[in-house]
VEXDREN-2710 file (C-alpha; in Angstrom, 1 decimal):
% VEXDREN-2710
k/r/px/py/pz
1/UNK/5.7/4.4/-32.2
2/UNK/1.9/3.7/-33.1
3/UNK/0.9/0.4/-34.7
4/UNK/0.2/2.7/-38.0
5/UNK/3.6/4.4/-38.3
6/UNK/5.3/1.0/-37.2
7/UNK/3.5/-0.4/-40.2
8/UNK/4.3/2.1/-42.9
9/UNK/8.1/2.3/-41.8
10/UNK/7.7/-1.8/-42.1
11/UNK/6.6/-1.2/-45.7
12/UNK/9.2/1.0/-46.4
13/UNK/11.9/-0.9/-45.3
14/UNK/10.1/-3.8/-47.2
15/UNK/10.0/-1.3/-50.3
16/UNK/14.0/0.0/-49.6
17/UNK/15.3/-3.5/-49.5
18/UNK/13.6/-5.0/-52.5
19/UNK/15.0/-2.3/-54.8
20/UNK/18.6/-2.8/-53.0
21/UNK/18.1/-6.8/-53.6
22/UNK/17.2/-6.4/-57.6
23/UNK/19.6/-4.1/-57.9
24/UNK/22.3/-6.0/-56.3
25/UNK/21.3/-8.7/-58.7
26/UNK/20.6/-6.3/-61.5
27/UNK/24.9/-5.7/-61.3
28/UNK/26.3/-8.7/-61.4
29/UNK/24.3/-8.9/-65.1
30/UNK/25.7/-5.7/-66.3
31/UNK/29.1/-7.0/-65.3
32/UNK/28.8/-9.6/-68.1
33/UNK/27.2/-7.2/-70.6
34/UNK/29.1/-6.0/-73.5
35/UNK/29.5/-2.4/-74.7
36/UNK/27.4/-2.8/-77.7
37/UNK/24.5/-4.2/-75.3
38/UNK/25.2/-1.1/-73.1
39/UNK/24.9/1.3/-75.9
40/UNK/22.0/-0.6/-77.5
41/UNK/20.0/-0.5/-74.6
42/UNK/21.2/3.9/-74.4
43/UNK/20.1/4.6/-78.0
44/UNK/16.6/3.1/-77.6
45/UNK/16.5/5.0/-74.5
46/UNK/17.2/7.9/-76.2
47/UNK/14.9/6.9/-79.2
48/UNK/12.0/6.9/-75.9
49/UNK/12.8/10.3/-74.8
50/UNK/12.5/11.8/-77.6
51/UNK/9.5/10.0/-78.8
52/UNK/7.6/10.6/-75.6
53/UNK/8.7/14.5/-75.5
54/UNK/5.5/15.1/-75.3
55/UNK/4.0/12.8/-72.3
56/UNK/7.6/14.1/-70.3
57/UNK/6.5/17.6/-70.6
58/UNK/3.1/17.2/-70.1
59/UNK/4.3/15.3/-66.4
60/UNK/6.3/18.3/-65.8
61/UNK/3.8/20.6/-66.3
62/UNK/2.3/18.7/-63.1
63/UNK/5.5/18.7/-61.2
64/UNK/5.7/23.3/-62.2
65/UNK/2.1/23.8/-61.4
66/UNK/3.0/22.2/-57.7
67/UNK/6.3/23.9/-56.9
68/UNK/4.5/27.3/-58.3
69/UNK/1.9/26.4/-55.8
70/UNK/4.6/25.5/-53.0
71/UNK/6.5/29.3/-53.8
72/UNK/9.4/28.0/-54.8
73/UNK/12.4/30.4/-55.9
74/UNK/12.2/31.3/-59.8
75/UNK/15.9/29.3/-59.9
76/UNK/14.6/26.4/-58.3
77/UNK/11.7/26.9/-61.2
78/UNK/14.3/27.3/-63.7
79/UNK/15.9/23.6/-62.9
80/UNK/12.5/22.1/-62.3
81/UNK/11.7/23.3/-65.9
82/UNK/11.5/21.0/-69.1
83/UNK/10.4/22.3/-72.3
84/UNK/11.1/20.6/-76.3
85/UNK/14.3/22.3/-76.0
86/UNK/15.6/20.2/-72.7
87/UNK/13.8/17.1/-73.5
88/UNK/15.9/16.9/-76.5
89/UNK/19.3/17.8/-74.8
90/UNK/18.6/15.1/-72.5
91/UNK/18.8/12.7/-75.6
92/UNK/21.4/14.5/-76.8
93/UNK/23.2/13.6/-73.6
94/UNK/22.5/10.4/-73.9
95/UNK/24.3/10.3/-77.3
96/UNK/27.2/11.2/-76.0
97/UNK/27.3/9.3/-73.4
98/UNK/27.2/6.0/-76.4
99/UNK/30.1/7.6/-77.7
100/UNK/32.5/7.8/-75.1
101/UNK/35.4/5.3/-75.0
102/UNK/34.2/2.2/-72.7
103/UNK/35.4/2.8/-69.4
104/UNK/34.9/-0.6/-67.9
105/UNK/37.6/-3.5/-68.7
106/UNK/40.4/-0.6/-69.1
107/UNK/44.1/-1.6/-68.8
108/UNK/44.8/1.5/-66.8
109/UNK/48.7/0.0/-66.0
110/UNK/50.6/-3.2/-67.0
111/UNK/53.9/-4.0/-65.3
112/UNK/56.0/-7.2/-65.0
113/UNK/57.6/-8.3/-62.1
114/UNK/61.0/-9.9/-62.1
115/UNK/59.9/-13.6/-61.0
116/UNK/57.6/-13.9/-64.4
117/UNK/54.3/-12.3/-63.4
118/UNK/52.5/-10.2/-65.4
119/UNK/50.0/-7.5/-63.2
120/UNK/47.8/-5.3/-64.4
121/UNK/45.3/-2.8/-63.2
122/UNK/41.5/-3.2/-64.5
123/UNK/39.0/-0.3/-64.7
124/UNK/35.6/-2.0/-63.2
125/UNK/32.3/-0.3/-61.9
126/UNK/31.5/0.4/-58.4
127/UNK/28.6/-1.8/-58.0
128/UNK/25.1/-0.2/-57.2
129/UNK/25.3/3.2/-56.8
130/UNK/22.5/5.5/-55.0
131/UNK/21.9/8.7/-56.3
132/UNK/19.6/11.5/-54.6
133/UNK/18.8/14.4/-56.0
134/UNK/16.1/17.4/-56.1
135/UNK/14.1/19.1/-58.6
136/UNK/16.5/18.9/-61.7
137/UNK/14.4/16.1/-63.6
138/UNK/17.0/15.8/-66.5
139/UNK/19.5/14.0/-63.5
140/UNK/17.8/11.1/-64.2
141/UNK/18.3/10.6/-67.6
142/UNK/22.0/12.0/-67.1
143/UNK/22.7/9.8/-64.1
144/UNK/21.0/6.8/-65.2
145/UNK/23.1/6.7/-68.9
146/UNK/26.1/7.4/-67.1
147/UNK/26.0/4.3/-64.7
148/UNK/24.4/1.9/-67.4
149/UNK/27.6/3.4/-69.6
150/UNK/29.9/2.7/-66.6
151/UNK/28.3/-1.2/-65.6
152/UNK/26.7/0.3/-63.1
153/UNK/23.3/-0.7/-61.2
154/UNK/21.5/2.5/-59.9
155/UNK/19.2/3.8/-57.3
156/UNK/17.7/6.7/-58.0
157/UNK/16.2/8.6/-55.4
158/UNK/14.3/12.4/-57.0
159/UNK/12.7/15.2/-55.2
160/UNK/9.6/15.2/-54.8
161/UNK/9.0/18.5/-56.4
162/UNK/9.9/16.8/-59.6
163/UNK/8.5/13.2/-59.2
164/UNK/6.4/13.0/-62.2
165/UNK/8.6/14.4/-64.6
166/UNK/11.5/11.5/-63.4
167/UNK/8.7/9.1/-63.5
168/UNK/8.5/9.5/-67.1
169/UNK/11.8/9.7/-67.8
170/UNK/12.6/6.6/-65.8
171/UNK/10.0/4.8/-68.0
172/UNK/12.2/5.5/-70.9
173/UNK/15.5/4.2/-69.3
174/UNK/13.7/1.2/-68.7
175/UNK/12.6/0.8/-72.2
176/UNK/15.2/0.7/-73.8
177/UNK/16.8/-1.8/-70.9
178/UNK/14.1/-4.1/-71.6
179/UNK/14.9/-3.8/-75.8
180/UNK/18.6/-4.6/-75.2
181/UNK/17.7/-7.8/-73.0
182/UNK/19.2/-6.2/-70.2
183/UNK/18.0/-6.3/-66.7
184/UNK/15.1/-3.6/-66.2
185/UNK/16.2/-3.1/-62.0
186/UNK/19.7/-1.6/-63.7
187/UNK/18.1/1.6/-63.3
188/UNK/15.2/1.6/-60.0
189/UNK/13.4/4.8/-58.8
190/UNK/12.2/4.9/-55.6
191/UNK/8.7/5.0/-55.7
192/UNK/7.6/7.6/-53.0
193/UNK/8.2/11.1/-52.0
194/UNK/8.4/9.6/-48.6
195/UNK/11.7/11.7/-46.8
196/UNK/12.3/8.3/-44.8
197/UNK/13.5/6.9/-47.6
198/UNK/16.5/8.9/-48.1
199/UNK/16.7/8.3/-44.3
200/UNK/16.7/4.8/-44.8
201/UNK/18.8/4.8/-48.3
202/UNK/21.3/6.6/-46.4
203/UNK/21.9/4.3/-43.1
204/UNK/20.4/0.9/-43.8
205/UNK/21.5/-0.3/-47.1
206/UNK/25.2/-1.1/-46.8
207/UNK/24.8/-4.4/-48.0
208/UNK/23.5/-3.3/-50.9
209/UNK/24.7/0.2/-51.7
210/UNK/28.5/0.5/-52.8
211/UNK/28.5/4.4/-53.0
212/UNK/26.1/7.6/-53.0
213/UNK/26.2/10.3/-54.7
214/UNK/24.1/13.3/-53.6
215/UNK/22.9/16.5/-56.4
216/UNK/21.2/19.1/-54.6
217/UNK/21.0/22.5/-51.9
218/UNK/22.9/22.9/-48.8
219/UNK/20.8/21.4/-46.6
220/UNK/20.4/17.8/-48.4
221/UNK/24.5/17.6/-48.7
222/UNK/25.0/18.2/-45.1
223/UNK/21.9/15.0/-44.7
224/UNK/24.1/13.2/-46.8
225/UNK/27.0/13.8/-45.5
226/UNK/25.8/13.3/-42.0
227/UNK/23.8/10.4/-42.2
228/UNK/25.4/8.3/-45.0
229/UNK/27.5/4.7/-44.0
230/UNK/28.6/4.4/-47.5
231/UNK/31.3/6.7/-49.0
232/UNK/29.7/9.9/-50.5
233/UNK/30.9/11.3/-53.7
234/UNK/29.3/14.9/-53.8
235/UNK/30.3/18.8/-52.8
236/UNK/29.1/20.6/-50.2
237/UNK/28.1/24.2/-52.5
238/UNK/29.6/25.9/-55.9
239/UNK/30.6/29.3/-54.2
240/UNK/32.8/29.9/-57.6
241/UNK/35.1/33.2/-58.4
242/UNK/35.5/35.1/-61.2
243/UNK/39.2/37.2/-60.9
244/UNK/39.5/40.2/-63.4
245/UNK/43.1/41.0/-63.0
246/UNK/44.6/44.1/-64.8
247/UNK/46.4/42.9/-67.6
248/UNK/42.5/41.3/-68.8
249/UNK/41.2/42.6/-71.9
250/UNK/38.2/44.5/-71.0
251/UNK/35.8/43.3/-73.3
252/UNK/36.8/40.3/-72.3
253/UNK/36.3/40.4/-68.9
254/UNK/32.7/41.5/-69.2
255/UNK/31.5/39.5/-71.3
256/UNK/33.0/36.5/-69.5
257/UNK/32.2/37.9/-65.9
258/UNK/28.8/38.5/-67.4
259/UNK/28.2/34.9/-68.6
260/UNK/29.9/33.3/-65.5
261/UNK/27.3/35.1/-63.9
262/UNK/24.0/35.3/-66.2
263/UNK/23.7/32.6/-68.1
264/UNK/22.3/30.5/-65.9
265/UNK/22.0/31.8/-62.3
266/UNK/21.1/28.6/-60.5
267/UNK/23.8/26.8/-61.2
268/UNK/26.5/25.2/-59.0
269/UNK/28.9/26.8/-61.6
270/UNK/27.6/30.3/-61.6
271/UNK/30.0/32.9/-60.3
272/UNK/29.0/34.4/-57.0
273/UNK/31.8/36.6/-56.7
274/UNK/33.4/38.9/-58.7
275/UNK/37.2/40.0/-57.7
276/UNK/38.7/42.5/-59.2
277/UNK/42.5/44.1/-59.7
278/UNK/42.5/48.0/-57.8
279/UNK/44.9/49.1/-60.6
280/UNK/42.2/48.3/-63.7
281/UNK/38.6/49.4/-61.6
282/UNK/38.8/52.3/-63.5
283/UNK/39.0/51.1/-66.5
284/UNK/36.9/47.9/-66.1
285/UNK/34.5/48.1/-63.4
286/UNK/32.0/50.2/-65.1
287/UNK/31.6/48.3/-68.0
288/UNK/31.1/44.9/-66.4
289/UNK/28.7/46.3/-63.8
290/UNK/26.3/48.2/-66.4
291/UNK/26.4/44.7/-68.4
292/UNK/24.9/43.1/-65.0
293/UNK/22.6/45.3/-64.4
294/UNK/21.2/45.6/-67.5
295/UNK/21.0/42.0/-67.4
296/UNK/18.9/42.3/-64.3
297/UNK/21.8/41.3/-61.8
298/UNK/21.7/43.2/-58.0
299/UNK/25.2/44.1/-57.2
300/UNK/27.1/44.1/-53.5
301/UNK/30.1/45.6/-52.9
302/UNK/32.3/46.3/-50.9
303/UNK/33.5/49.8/-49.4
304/UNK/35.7/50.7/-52.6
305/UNK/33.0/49.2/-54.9
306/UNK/29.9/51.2/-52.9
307/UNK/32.2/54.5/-52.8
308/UNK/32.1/54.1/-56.8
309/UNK/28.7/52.8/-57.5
310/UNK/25.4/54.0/-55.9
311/UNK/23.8/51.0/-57.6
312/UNK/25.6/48.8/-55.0
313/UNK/24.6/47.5/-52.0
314/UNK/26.9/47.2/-49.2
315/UNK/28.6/43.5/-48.9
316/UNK/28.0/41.9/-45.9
317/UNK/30.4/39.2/-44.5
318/UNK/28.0/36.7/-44.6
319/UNK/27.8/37.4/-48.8
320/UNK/31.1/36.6/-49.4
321/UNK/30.2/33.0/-48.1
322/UNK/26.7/32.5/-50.3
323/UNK/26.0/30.8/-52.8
324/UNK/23.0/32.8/-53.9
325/UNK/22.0/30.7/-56.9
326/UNK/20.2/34.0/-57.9
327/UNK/21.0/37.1/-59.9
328/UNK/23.0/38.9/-57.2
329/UNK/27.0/38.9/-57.1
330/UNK/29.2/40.6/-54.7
331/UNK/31.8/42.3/-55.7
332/UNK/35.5/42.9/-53.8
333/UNK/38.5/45.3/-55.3
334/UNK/41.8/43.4/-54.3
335/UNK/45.4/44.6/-54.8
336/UNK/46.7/41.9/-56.9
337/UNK/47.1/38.1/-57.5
338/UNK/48.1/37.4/-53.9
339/UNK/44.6/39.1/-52.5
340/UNK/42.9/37.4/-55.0
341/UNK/44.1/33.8/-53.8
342/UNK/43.9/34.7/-50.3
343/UNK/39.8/35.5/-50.8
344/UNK/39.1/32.1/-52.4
345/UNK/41.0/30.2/-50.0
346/UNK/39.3/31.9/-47.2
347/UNK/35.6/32.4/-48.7
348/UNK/35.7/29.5/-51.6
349/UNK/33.7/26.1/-51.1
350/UNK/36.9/24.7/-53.8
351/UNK/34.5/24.7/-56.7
352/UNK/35.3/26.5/-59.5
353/UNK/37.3/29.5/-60.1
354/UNK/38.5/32.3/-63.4
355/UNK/41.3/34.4/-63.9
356/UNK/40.7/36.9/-66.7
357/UNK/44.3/37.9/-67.2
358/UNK/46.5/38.6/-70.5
359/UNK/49.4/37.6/-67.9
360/UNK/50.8/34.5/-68.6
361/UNK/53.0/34.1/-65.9
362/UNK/49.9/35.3/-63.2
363/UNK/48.1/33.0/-64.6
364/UNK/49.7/30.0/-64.5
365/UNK/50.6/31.2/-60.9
366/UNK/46.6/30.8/-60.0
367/UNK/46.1/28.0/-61.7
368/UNK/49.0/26.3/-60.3
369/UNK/48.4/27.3/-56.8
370/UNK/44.5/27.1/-56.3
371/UNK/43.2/23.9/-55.2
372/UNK/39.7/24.2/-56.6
373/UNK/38.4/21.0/-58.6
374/UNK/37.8/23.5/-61.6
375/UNK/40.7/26.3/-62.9
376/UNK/39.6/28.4/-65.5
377/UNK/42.0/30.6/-67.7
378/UNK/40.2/33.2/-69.7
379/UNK/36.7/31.6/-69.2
380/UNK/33.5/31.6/-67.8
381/UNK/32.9/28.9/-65.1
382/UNK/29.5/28.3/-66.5
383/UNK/31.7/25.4/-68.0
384/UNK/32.2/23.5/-64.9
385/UNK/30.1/20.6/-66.6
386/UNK/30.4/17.4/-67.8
387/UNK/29.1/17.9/-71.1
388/UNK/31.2/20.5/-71.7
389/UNK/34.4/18.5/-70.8
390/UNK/33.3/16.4/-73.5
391/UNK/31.9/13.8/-70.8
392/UNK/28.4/13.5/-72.6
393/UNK/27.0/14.4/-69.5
394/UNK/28.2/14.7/-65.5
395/UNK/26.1/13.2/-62.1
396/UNK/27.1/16.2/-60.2
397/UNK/30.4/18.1/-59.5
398/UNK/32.9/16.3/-56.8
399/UNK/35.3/18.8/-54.9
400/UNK/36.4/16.3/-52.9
401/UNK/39.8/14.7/-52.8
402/UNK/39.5/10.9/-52.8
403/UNK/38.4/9.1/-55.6
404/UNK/36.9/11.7/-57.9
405/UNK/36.8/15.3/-58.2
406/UNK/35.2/18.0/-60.7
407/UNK/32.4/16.4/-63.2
408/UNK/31.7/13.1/-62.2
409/UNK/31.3/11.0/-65.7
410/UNK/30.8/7.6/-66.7
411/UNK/34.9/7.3/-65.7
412/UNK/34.4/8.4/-62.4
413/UNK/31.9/5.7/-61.6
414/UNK/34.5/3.4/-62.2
415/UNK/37.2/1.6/-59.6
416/UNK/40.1/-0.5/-60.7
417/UNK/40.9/-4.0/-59.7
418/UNK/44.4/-6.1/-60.1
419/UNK/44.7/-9.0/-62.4
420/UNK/47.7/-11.1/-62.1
421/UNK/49.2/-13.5/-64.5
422/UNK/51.6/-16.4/-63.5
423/UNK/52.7/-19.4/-64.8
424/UNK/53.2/-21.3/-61.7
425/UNK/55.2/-19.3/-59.7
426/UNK/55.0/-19.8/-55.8
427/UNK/56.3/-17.3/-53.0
428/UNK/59.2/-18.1/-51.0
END
């Protein structure tokens, strides 16, 4: 290693384990702060964002005119994006996020025991939590409400395509710490677009890092995975299913199918693939597919789908594995409940999934035998997300099993802890 790149990874260590320090510090202060300083300190964040709309979008217009610049994919554009319209929501998260329940101090179980003793079990934060994400710039707001909610301290570390944007957004978070007279390193950004410091985030800060929690593509999951000596609480991809069975009403399943897969194509809760019942492709497939393709959505399908549609292109095995994050869906014709289940089990990354069925009794059957995080009844997946759960806003969605799983909310960043209360008793 030269004497220049021994001095800049030097600095960056330097830089890594001064945030991990204050922040260390900065959660054994929130541990004594009440809710209503907790919620203070939210609304004037809030109050920030929305007063400096205009400076936040005027940072991401730096942050769009780069990644236009860089070629980046129109639904890597489309999450990069902030307009009045998002700046808002992300206050509007943050107001929800005031008014959930407080999730730290909970009595989540009280039990006596026979000699006298009283135990209970005590919702409590995890610590200092690291977060790293890419170009979504509205994670910060999200993630760093829902960990000053939850008595959490946070690192945040954002992409570089959207480093501005989180810059200005992070100044808001930390004024309204500063007017609640709470600690301003509650909420740190890592100051460089620098990818050693994930590296270094990742492998060299156990001793201040409790958990991470990684928002982003493929490729930075697998990192995170990979490289992490902290527990990771994250999912791999969102290859979600939409299942039109053939008791669905048809007008129901296209304009769910077509939501699940339009609204918002670069979503982790966007359906990729579309599975539907042989005995109602008659009657069903044609509607659905003219809806997506008047919406602008490329179809693959498989042999049965390609016979009946010219518009299609063939599937490839490969597609029934991507999460395209794109306007394309592939399609598959399966012969009932059974084929259906089979598919996402083989093909599914355990995300979300949709039966559009009038069936009661197939429908409970899917919802009771897939193991995805997310089970949707008559719905489009579009609402695998914490706001929509009525979580105020979510850091990511966990398809894990330990610890949490689907939207990770200001709940999920909590652990629990024992308190037991004796009058003297002594073990034999």
């Amino acid at each position: 290693m030269s004497a220049t790149a021994k001095a800049a990874a030097d600095e960056l260590a330097t830089t890594m384990r001064g945030l991990g320090q204050r922040a260390k510090a900065a959660a054994r202060q929130l541990a004594r702060a009440t809710p209503a300083q907790k919620d203070a300190a939210l609304r004037a964040a809030a109050a920030a964002i929305r007063a400096g709309a205009d400076p936040i979008i005027a940072a991401n217009a730096r942050d769009m005119e780069a990644a236009r610049a860089k070629g980046l994919a129109k639904s890597m554009l489309d999450r990069l994006l902030l307009d009045a319209g998002r700046v808002e929501g992300m206050a509007r998260s943050i107001d929800e996020v005031i008014a959930l329940p407080e999730p730290v101090g909970r009595v989540l179980a009280e039990w006596p025991r026979p000699n006298g003793m009283t135990i209970q079990r005590v919702s409590v934060p995890l610590g200092v939590i690291g977060i790293i994400y890419e170009s979504r710039p509205n994670v910060t707001a999200d993630a760093g409400a829902l960990c000053l909610k939850s008595g959490n301290a946070v690192i945040l570390r954002g992409g570089s395509e959207s480093f501005h944007s989180s810059r200005a957004i992070h100044a808001c978070l930390q004024q309204g710490l500063r007017s609640a007279g709470l600690p301003e390193d509650a909420v740190q950004m890592v100051p460089t677009t620098d990818r050693a410091a994930v590296g270094y985030l990742l492998a060299n800060m156990q001793e201040f890092v409790d958990v991470v929690v990684p928002r982003g593509g493929r490729s930075l999951i697998e990192r995170v995975l990979q490289d992490a000596r902290v527990p990771v609480i994250g999912h791999l991809e969102g290859i979600c299913h939409t299942y039109v069975h053939r008791s669905a009403d048809r007008a129901m399943a296209t304009a769910v199918t077509l939501n699940a897969k339009m609204r918002r194509t670069g979503i982790c809760g966007a359906t990729e693939t579309l599975l539907i019942d042989r005995d109602c492709v008659a009657s069903h497939y044609q509607p659905i597919a003219d809806a997506l393709v008047a919406a602008g959505c490329e179809l693959r399908g498989d042999a049965e789908i390609c016979a009946r549609d010219a518009r299609a292109k063939p599937a490839t095995e490969q597609d029934w594995r991507t999460e395209y994050l794109d306007s394309i869906i592939s399609i598959r014709v399966v012969a009932g409940v059974d084929e259906a289940m089979a598919h996402i089990e083989r093909y599914g990354s355990g995300h979300t999934e949709c039966i559009v069925a009038a069936d009661q009794e197939v429908a409970d059957r899917f919802l009771r035998e897939l193991d995805s995080a997310i089970l949707l009844h008559n719905a489009s997946t579009q609402f695998a997300d914490g706001g929509e759960f009525g979580m105020g806003a979510e850091i990511g969605i966990a398809t894990g099993r330990i610890h949490a799983r689907g939207p990770v909310g200001a709940e999920q960043l909590t652990s629990f802890k024992y308190v037991v209360r004796g009058s003297g008793q002594t073990r034999k």
